[in-house]
C-alpha positions as CSV (number, residue, x, y, z in Angstrom):
1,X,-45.3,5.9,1.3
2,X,-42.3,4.4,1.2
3,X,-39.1,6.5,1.6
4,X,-36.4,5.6,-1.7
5,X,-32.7,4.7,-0.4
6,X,-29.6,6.6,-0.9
7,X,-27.0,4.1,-2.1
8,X,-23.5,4.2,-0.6
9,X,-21.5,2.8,-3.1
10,X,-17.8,1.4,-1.1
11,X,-14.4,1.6,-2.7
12,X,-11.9,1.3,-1.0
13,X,-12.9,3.0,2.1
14,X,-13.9,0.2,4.1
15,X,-15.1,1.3,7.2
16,X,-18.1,3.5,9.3
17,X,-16.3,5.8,11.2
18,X,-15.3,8.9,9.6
19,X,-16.6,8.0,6.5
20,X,-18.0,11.2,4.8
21,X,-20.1,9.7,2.5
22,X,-21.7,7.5,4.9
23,X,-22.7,10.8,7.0
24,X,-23.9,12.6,4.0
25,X,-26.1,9.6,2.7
26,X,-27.7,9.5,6.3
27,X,-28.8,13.4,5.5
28,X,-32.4,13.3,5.7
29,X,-33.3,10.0,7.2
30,X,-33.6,8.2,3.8
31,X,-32.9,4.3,4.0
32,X,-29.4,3.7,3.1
33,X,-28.5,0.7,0.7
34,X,-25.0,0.5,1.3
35,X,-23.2,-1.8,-1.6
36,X,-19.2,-2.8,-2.9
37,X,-18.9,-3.8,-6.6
38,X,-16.1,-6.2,-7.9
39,X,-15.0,-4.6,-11.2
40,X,-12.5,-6.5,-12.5
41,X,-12.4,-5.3,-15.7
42,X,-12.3,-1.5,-14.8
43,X,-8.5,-1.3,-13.2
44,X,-7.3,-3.4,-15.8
45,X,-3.5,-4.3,-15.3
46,X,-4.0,-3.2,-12.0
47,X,-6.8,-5.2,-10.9
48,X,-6.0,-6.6,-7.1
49,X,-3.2,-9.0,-6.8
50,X,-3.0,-12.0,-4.7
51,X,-2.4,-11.0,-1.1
52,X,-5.0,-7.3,-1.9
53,X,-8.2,-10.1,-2.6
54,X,-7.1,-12.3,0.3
55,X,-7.1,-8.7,2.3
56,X,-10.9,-7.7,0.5
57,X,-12.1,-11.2,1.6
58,X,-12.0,-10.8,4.8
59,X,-12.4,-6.4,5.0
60,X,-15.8,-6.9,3.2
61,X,-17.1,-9.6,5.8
62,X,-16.1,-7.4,8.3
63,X,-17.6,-4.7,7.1
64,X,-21.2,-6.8,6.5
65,X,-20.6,-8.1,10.5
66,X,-20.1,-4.3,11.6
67,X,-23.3,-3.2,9.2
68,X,-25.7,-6.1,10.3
69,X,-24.9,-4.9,13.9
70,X,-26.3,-1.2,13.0
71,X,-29.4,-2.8,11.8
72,X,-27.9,-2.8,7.6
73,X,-26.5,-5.4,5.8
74,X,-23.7,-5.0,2.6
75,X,-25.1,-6.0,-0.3
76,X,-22.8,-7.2,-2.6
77,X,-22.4,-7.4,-7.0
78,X,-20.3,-8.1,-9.0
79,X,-19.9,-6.6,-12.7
80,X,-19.6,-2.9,-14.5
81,X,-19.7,-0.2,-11.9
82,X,-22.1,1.5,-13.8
83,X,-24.5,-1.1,-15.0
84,X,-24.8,-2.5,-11.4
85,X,-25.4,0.7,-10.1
86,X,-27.9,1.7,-12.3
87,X,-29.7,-1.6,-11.8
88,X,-30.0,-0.6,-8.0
89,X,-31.2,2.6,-9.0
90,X,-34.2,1.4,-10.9
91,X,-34.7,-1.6,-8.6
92,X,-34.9,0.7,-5.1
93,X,-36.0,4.5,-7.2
94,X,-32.6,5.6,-5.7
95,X,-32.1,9.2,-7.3
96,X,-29.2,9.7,-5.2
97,X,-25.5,7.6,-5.2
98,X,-22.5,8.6,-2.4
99,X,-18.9,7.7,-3.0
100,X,-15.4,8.5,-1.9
101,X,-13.2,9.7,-4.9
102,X,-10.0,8.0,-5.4
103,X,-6.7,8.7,-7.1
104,X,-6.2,6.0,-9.3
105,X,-6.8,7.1,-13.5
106,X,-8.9,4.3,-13.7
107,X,-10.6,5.2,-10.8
108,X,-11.4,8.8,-11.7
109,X,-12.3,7.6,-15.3
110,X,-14.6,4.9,-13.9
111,X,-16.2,7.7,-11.8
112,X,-16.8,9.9,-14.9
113,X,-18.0,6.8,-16.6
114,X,-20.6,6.2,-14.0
115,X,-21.9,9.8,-13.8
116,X,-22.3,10.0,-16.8
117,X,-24.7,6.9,-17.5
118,X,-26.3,6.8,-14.0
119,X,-27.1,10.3,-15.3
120,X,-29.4,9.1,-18.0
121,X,-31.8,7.8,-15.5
122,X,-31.9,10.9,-13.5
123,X,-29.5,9.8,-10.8
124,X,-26.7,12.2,-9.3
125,X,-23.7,10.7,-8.1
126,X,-22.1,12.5,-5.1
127,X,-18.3,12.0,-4.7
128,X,-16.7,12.7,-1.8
129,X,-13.1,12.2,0.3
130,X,-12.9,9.5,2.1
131,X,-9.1,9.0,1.5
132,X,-7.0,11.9,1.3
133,X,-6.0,14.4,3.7
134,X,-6.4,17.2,2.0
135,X,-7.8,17.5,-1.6
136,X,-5.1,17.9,-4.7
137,X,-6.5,21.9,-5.3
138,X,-6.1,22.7,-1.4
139,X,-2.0,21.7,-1.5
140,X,0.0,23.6,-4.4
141,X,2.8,26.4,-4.6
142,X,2.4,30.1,-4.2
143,X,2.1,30.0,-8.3
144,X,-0.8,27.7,-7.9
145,X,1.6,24.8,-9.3
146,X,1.6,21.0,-8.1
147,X,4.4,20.3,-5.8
148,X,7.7,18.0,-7.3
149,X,9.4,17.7,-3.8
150,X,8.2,16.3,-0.4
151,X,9.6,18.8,2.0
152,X,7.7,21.5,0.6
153,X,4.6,19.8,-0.3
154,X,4.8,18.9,3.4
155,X,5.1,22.1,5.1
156,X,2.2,23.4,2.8
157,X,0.5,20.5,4.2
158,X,1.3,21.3,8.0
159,X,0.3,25.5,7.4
160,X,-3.2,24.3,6.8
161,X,-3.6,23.4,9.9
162,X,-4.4,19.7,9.6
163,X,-7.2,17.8,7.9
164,X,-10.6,18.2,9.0
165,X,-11.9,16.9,12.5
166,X,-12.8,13.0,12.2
167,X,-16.5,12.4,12.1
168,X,-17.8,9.6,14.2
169,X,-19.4,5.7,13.2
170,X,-23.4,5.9,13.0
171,X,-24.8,3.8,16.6
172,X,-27.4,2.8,13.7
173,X,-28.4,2.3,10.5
174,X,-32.1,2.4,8.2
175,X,-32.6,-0.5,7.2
176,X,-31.8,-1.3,3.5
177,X,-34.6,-2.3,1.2
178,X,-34.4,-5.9,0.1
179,X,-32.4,-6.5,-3.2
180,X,-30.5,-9.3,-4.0
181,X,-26.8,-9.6,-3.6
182,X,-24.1,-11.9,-4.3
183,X,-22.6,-14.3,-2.0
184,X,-18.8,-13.2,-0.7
185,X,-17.7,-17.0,-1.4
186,X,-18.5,-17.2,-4.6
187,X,-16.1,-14.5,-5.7
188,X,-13.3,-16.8,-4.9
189,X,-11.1,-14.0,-3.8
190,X,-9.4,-16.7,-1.2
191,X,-6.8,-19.0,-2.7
192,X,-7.9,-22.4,-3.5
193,X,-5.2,-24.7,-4.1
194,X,-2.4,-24.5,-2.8
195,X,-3.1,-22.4,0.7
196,X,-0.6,-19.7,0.6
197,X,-2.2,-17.7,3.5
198,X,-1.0,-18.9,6.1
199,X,1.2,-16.2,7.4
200,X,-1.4,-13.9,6.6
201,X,-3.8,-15.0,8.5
202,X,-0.9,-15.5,11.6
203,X,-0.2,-11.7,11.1
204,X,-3.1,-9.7,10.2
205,X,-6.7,-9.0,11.3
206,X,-8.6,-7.3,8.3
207,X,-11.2,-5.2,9.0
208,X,-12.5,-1.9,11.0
209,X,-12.2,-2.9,14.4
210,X,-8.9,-5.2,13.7
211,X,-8.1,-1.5,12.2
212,X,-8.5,0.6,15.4
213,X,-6.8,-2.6,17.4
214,X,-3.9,-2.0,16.0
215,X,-3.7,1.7,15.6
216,X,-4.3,1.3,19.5
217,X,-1.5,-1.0,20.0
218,X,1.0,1.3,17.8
219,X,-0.2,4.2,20.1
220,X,0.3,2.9,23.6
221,X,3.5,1.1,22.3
222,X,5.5,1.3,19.1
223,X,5.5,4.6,18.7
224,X,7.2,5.6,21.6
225,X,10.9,4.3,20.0
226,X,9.3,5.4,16.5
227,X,11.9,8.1,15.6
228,X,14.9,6.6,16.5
229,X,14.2,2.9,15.9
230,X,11.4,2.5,13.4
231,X,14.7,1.7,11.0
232,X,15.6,-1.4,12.5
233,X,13.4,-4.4,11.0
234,X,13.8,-6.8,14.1
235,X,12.3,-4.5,16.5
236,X,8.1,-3.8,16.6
237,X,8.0,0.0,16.2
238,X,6.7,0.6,13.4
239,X,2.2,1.4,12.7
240,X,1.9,-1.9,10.3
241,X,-1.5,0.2,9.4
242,X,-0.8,0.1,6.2
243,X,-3.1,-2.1,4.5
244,X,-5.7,-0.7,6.9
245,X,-5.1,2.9,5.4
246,X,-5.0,0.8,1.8
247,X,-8.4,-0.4,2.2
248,X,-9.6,2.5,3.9
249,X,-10.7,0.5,7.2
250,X,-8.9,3.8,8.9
251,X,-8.9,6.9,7.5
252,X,-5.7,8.9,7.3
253,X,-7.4,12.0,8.8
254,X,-8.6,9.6,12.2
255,X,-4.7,8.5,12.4
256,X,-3.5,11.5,11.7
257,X,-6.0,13.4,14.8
258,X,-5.3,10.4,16.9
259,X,-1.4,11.1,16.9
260,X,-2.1,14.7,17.3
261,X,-4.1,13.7,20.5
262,X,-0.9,12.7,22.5
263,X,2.2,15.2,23.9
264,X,4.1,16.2,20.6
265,X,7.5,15.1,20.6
266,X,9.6,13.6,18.0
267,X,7.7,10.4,17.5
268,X,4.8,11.9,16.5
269,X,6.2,14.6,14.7
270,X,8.1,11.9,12.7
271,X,5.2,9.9,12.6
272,X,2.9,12.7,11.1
273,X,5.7,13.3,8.5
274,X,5.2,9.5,7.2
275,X,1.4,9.8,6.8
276,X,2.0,13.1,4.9
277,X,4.8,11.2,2.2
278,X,2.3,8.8,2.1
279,X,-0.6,11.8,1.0
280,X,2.4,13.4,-1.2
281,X,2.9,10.0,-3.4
282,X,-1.5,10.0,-3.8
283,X,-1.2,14.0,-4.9
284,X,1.7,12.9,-7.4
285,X,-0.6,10.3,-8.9
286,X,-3.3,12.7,-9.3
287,X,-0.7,15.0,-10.7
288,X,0.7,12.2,-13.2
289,X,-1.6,9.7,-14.1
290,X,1.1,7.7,-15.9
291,X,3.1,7.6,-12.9
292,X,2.7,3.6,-12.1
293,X,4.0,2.9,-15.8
294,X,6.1,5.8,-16.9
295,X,9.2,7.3,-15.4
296,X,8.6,10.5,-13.8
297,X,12.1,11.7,-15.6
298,X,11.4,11.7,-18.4
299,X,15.2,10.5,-19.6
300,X,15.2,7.4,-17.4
301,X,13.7,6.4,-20.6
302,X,16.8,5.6,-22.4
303,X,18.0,3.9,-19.2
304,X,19.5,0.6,-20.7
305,X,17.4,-2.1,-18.4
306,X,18.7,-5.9,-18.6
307,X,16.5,-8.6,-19.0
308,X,17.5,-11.1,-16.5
309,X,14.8,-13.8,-15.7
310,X,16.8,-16.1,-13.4
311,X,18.0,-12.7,-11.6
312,X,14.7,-11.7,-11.1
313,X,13.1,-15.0,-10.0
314,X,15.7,-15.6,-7.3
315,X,15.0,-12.0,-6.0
316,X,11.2,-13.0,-5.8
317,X,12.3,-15.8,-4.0
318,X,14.3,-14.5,-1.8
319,X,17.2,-16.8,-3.3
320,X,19.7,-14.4,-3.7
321,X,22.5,-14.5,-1.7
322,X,22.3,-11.5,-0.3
323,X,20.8,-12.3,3.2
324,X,18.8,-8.8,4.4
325,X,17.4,-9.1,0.7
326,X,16.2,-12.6,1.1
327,X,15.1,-12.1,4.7
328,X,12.8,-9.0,2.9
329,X,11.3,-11.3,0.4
330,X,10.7,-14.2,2.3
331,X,8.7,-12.0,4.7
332,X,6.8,-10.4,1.9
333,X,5.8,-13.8,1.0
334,X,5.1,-15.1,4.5
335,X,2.8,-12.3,5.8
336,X,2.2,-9.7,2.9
337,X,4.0,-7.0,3.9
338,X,7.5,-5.8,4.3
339,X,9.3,-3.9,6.9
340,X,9.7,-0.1,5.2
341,X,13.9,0.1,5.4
342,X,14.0,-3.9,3.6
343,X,11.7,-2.2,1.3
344,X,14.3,0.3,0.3
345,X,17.2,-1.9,0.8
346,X,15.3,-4.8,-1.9
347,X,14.1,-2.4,-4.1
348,X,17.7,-0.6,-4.7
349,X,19.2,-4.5,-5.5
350,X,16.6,-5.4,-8.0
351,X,17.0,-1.6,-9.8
352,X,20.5,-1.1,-9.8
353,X,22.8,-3.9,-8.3
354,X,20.7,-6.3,-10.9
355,X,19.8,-3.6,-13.3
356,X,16.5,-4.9,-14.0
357,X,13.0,-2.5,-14.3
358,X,11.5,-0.9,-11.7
359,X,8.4,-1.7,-13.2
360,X,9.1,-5.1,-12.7
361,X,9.6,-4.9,-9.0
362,X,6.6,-3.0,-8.3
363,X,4.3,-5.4,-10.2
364,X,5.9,-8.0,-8.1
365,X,5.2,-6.1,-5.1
366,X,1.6,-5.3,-6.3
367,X,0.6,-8.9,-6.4
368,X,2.3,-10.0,-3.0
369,X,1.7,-7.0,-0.6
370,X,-1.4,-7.0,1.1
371,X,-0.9,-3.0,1.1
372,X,-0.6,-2.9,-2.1
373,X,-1.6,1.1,-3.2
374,X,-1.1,2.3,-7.2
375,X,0.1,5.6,-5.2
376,X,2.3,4.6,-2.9
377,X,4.0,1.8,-4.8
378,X,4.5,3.7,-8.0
379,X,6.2,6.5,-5.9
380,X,8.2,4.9,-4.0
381,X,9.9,2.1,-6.7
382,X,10.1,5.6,-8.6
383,X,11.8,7.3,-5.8
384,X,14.5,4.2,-5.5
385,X,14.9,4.0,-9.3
386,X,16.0,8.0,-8.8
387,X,13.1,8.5,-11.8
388,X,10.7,10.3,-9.8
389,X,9.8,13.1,-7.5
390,X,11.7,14.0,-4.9
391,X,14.1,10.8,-5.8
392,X,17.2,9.5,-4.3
393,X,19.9,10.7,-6.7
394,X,20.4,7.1,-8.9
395,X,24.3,7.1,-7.8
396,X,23.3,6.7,-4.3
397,X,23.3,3.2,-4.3
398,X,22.3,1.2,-1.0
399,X,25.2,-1.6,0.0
400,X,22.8,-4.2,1.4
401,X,25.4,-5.6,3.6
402,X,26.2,-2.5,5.1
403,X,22.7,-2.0,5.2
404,X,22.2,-5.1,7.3
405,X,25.1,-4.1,9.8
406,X,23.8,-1.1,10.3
407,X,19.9,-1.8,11.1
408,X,20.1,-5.8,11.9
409,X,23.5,-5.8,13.3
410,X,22.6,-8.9,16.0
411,X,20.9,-10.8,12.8
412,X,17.9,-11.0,14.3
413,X,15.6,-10.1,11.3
414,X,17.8,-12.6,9.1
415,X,17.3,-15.4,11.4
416,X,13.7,-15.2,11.7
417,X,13.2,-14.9,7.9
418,X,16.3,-17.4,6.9
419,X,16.5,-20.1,9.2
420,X,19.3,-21.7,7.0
421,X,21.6,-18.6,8.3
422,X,20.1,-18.8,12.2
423,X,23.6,-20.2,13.6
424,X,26.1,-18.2,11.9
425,X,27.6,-15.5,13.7
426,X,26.5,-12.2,13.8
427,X,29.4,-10.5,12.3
428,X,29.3,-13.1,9.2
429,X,25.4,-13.0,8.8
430,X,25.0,-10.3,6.7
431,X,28.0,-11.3,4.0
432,X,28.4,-15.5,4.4
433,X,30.4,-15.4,1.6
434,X,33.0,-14.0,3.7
435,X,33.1,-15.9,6.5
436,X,35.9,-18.2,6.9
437,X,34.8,-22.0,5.7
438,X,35.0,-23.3,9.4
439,X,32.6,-20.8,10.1
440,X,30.4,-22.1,8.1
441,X,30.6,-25.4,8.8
442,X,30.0,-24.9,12.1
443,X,27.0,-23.2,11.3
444,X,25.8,-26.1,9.2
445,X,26.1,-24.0,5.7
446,X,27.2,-24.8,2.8
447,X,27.2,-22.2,-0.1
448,X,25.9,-22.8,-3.5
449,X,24.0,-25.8,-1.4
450,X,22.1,-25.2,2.3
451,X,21.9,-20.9,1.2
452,X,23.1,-19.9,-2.5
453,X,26.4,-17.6,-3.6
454,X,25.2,-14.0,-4.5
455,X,23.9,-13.6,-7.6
456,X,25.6,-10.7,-8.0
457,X,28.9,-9.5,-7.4
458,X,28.0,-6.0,-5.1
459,X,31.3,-4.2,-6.5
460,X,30.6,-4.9,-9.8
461,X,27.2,-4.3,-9.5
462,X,27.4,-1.4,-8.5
463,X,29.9,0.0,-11.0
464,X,27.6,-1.2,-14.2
465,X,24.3,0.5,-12.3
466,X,26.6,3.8,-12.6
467,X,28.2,3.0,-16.1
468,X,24.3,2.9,-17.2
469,X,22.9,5.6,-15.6
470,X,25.9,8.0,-17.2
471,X,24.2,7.0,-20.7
472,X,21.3,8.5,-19.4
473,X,22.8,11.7,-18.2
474,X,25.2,12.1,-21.6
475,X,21.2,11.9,-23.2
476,X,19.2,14.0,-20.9
């Protein structure tokens, strides 16, 4: 008699190493059926951008390649989570579904969702963690609260001695029984016309194994100048892992042992403390559903926002003015991702030198970063707009000039991502505007022609970001 499968229904947790519900679907010997559904409709506004389905594309052929190789295969549907599972269910006699839990509130509702129908015909859906480091009910305060600042949360983190041990990639795989699956093509998650993937495809190898390439890499290299350089976006010192971590083709717990594996010394210390701001911003979404919409503080609220279109189309082109900001933007473009200090340095600009919406920026950056996380990129535009947890205090208000003295002061990071600027010297590069009009004619610029004026005036700027944010505290 034929043994029925155990589905293993992927998320995002792309991968076979250390994938818990991958080990506890092989309990038993049953076949596995292992299977990722494209639900558009259940994240709603927060469906996969751009750069994210570009990313899937190429993470899910992987991940077929790495299966097939075991002996499985990835089958592949696309439609409502619940109706395709159930349809595998009664096609196979499955009475048993695995599946990492998530964060996201559409996530956790979809999962309700499908436990509840898959239910009615007598399947059990197992969720586990295939994410997170540590579960939201293992990290809280002596009261038992949820925790509103990093530091602590951290430390809590650290007394628990670490996340469990990473559990190895099966050498093989039951076959899966034969049911009939889409084609990856015909989703169309690649862009048609025109190509915009270029530099994405120059920069990034999706996948497991392009996964543990670079986690290798970062290891033996980068990570050695991590604590004192990983600031300066010219230099390669920082883990780019990322959208590896985002699509779960590394777990966090399998970076987080293979850091622990070499000497401890301020590098990986510091290291271990960005993974664990990165789990803090997943525990605050659990903790605040509303988080990727809603302002944390409640009284950034009455924050008076200007609607500036032209403002915020020249920051999404990296059009400006301000160089480090342009050089940020144009590299978000280019590759997908942005170096971690530009982040900051962008993100402050568009919030308070331009006094435009945070919510704006991040769904800018949720379309273009190929790491794009609900988590992470809620938290952090929150943490810049000093409406979050843990925020910057709004009045401290990055100078992006100063800024680019400080962490690109040969211009090296400007140059690569605007060429128009590559002759100018590095004194001048970060502020043209300043430089003296031989200068720049030497250089081959012309303002307001070959690289614009700033659209804003940093002074002034600065000064109305303050004047609104005192409305706010006169109605807190």
């Amino acid at each position: 008699m034929t043994q029925t499968p155990a589905i293993l229904w992927f998320r995002n947790d792309l991968r076979l190493a250390d994938h818990t519900a991958l080990h506890a679907a092989l309990e038993g010997g049953r076949p596995v059926l292992p299977v990722y559904i494209l639900d558009d409709k259940a994240a709603g506004a927060w469906t996969p951008g751009g750069a994210a389905r570009w990313w899937l594309h190429h993470s899910l052929a992987a991940l077929d390649t790495a299966l097939r190789a075991r002996g499985s295969r990835l089958v592949l549907r696309r439609g409502k989570s619940a109706d395709e599972l159930a349809d595998l269910a009664q096609q196979t006699g499955a009475t048993d579904i695995f599946t990492g839990g998530s964060a996201e509130p559409w996530a956790r509702q979809l999962d309700r969702a499908v436990a509840e129908q898959l239910q009615l015909f007598g399947v059990q859906v197992h969720r586990m963690r295939t994410m997170m480091l540590f579960h939201p009910d293992q990290v809280h305060t002596k009261s038992g609260g949820a925790f509103s600042v990093y530091t602590p949360f951290a430390n809590a983190c650290l007394a628990l001695g670490g996340p469990r041990p990473a559990l190895p990639a099966p050498a093989a795989l039951p076959g899966p029984p034969p049911v009939a699956s889409d084609r990856l093509e015909d989703w169309q998650l690649l862009p048609d016309s025109p190509d915009w993937a270029g530099g994405l495809r120059a920069t990034w190898t999706p996948g497991e194994a392009g996964a543990q390439a670079r986690l290798t890499a970062f290891l033996q290299g980068g990570l050695s100048g991590y604590a004192s350089r990983r600031d300066n976006p010219a230099e390669d010192v920082t883990s780019m892992l990322s959208p590896h971590l985002r699509f779960g083709e590394l777990s966090a717990a399998s970076v987080w042992h293979a850091v622990r594996s070499l000497s401890p010394d301020a590098n990986t210390e510091k290291f271990i403390r960005e993974l664990l701001w990165r789990e803090f911003s997943v525990h605050l979404l659990w903790q605040h559903p509303d988080l990727p919409e809603q302002p944390l503080r409640r009284e950034f609220s009455a924050m008076p926002w200007r609607e500036d279109p032209d403002a915020l189309r020249a920051w999404q082109r990296g059009q400006t003015g301000i160089p480090i900001v342009d050089a940020g933007m144009r590299q978000l473009w280019q590759t997908g991702w942005m170096h971690n200090r530009v982040r900051m340095i962008v993100a402050s600009v568009l919030v308070k030198h331009l006094l435009i919406p945070w919510q704006l920026g991040e769904a800018w950056f949720w379309d273009t970063l190929v790491d794009a996380d609900l988590a992470n990129n809620a938290a952090n535009w929150q943490w810049v707009a000093g409406s979050g947890a843990d925020a910057a205090p709004y009045f401290r208000i990055f100078n992006p000039v100063l800024q680019g003295r400080k962490f690109d002061a040969e211009g090296t990071y400007v140059r690569r991502f605007v060429p128009e600027l590559a002759r100018l010297d590095a004194r001048l590069i970060h502020a043209p505007w300043e430089a003296p009009e031989t200068a720049l004619a030497s250089a081959g610029i012309r303002l307001g022609a070959t690289y614009p004026h700033p659209i804003v005036d940093l002074a002034g700027g600065r000064a109305r970001a303050l004047a609104a944010y005192a409305t706010v505290k006169s109605a807190a």
